[in-house]
N, C-alpha and C positions, 0 to 999 in steps of 0.2 A: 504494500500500500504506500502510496505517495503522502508525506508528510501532512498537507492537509487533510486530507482521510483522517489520519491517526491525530490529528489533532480534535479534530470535528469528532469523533467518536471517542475520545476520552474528555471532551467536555459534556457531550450529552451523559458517558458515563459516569461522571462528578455530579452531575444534576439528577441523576437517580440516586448516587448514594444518598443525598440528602432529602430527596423522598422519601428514603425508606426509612433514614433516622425520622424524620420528623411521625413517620405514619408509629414508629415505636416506641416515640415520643407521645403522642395521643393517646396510644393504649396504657401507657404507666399512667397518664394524668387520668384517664377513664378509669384503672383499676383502684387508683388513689383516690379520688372522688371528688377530684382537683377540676374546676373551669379547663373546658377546652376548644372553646370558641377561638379563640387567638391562635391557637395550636392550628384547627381545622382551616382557620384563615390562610397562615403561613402557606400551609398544605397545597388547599388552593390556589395560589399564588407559583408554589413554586411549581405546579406541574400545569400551568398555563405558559408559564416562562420555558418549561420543558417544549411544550408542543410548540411555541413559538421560537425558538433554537433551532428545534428539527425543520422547522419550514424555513426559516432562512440559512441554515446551515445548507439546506439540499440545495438552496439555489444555485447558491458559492461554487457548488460542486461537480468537477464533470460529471457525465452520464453515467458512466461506471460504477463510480462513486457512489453518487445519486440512489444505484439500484441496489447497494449492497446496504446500506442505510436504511433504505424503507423495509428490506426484507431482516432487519435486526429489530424493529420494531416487534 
């Protein structure tokens, strides 16, 4: 893979790791019995930022690229 590949595809995969912290983040504060509106907020925030990534990330992208991306989804 060509450097922007591998860059495009370890930022999309940095912006899942912190979907998944923040979504295990929610479930402590849901088992704790802790507010998690702001949790849930964040949440949705960051994986709107995620799908907005991948759509401009693909564009950037040759074709090649482009289809090896959408099928990682």
């Amino acid at each position: 893979m060509d450097q922007p590949t591998v860059a495009a595809f370890r930022h999309i995969q940095r912006m899942e790791q912190r979907i998944e912290r923040q979504s295990a983040l929610i479930a402590e504060l849901r088992r704790s019995g802790k507010d998690t509106v702001e949790a849930v907020n964040r949440l949705t925030l960051l994986r709107n930022a995620l799908d907005e990534m991948r759509i401009q990330l693909l564009s950037l992208l040759p074709t090649e690229a482009q289809d090896r991306l959408k099928e990682a989804r």
